[in-house]
N, C-alpha and C positions, 0 to 999 in steps of 0.2 A: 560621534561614533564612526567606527571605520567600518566600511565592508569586506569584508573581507572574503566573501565566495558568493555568487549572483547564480544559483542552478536554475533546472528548466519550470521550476515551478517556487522554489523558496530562497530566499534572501536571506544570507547571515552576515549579520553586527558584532562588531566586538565592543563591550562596552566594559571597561574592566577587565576584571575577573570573570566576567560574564561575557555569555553570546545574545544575544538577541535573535530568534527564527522569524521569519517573518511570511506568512503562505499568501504568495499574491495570488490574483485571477484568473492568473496565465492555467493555458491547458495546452499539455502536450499529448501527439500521438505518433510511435513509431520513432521517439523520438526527436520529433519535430515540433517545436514553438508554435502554436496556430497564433494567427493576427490577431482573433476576437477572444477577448475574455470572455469569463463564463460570473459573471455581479454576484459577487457574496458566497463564490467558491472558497477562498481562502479562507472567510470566518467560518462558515462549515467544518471545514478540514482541520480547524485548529482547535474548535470549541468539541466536535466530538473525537480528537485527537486528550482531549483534556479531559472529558469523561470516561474514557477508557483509561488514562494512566491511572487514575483515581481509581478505578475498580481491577488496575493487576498490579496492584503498591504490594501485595503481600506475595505475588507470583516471582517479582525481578522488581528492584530499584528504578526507577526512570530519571530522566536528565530534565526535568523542571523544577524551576525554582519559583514561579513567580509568573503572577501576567504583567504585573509591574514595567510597563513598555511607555515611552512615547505616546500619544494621544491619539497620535496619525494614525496606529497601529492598532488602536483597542479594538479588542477581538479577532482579531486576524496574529498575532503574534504571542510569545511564548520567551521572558528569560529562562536560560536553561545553564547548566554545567556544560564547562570544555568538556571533551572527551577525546582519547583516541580509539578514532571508529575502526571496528573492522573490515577489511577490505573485501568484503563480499555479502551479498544479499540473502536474507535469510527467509527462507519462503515454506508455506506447509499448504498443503491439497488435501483437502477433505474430499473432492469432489473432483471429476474429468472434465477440463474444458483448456482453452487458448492451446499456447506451445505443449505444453502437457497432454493435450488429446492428441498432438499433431505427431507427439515423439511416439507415444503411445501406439500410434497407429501404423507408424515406420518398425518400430523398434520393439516393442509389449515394454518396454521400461518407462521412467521418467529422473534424468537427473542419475541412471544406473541401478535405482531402485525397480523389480521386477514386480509388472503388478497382475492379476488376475485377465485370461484371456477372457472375450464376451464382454467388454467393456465397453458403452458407448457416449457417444455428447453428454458430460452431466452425470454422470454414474456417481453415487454415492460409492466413494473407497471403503473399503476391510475397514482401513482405520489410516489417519491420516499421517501422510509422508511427508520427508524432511528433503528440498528439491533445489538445493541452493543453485544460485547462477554467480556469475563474475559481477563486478562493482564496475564499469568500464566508465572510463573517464570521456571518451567518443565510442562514435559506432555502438552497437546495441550490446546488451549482457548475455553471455551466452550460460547453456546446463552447464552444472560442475557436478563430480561427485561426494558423497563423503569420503572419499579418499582425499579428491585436491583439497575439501576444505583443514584436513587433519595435516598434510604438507605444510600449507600456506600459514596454519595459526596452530599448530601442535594439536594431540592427542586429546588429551583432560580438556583444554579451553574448547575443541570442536565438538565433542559429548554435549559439552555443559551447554552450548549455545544450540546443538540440536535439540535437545530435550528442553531447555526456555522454549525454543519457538515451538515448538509440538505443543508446550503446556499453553500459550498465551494462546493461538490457536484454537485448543479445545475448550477453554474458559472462554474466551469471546464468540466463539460457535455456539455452545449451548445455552448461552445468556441470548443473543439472538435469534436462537431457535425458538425460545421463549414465545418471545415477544416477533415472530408472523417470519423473520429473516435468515435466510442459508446463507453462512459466507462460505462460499467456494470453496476459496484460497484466500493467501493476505503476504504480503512482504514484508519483511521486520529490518530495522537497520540497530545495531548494538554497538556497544562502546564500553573502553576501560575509563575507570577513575584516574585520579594518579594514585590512589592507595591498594588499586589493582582491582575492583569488585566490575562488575558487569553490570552495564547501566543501558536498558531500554531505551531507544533517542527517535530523532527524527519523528514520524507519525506514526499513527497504532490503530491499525481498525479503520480504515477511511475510505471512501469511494473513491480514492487515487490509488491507494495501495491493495485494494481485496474486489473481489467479484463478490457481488450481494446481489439475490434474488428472491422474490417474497414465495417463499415456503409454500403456499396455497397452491400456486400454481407451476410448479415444481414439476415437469417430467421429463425425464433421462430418454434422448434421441434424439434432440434438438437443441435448436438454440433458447435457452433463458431468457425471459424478460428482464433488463437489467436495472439495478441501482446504482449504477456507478461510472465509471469512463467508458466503459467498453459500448456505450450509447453512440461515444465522438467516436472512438473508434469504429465501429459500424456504417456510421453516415462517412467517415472520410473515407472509406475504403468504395463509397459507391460514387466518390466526386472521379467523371473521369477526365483521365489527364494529367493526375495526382501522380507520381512516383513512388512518392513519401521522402521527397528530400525537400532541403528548405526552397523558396518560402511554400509554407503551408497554405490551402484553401483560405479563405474568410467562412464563418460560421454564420450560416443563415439565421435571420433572426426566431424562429422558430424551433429552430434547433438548438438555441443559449438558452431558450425558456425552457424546453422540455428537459436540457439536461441539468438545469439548475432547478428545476422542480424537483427531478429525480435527486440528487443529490440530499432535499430538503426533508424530501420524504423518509429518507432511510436511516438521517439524525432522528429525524420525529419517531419513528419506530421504534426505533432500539434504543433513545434517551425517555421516551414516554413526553418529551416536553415539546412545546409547542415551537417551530424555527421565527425567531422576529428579528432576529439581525438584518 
């Protein structure tokens, strides 16, 4: 098999007609590669990556075919359909927190969307916004409006892809609210067929792509307890000396356990099953 794209956290294969996904260990922050993996990140991210396509198969189509991989790979990887992806990141906020509280806080908008003054860390939204950013191949992603996204991929296809992400959003939101978990927010990446239909890709619901916080302990003015990256994030922003440009810190080993615990915890939550990869 070729490789054919090596990103800051997943590996893709061509094998045939098919790709191969592959989510290694690797963890980024701020866009930087840290040195220290984080053990059994990857089968996390792809096993409740696969639980979620299964429960929004009747929302949007998704791009897998198969766990059918390699040996090396079982449970960390994904065959799936080509696609051509859209060129921008597809993101919805149920809730006020990161760049979103920060713009918020400059500006009362996020993304151009006007949202309710009296707003703070954590605010449960009205109802959740569609907040896309750029797809940036370096350097970080920036806000975009629904206007650049309707320039950049037309009228009808930016509608259909903001209301996918608003729906997959509110379906995985209240399935998690369920069961003890707030997801914040979540980024979504999309793709065409070649027959033209819109195809869910990449990951869906993951503590890489959404802020998850356990519900219970839930209050608007501060910082969340988190389930997700925003752990690494936290502790590298207190390593000083750090910039945030490469190379990244090393991850103390305390801090790979707690944020692979957390990770572990918030499949187990919201799949009900128990983490043994």
């Amino acid at each position: 098999m070729e490789l054919v794209h090596s990103g800051k956290v997943r590996d893709v294969y061509a094998d045939g007609d098919d790709l191969i996904l592959v989510a290694s260990d690797r963890v980024s922050v701020y866009d930087v590669v840290l040195p220290t993996p984080i053990p059994g990140k990857g089968a996390i991210l792809t096993q409740l990556s696969l639980w979620w396509f299964d429960r929004l198969g009747d929302v949007v189509p998704n791009h897998v075919i198969s766990e059918d991989v390699p040996a090396e790979w079982a449970g960390r990887a994904i065959r799936c359909r080509r696609l051509e992806m859209f060129p921008v990141e597809f993101i919805a906020r149920g809730y006020l927190a990161g760049l979103g509280l920060k713009e918020y806080e400059k500006q009362g908008t996020v993304s151009g969307v006007p949202l309710p003054p009296g707003l703070v860390e954590a605010s449960r939204l009205p109802e959740p916004v569609f907040t896309p950013t750029t797809k940036a191949t370096t350097g970080h992603d920036e806000f975009i409006t629904f206007d650049d996204v309707v320039r950049e991929i037309g009228a009808e296809t930016a509608e259909r892809l903001r209301d996918l992400t608003l729906e997959v959003y509110r379906r995985g939101a209240d399935l998690a609210r369920e069961r003890g978990v707030i997801i914040a927010d979540t980024k979504l990446e999309f793709g065409r067929a070649p027959d033209g239909t819109i195809v869910l890709a990449d990951e869906v619901l993951t503590p890489d792509s959404s802020r998850f916080w356990p519900a219970d302990s839930w209050e608007p003015g501060r910082a969340q307890h988190s389930l997700d990256k925003q752990f690494v994030r936290d502790w590298s922003s207190s390593v000083t000396g750090w910039d945030r440009t490469p190379p990244g810190p090393e991850i103390p080993d305390d801090v790979v356990a707690a944020t692979r615990a957390r990770y572990a915890e918030v499949y187990e939550r919201i799949t009900g099953s128990p983490w043994r990869l």
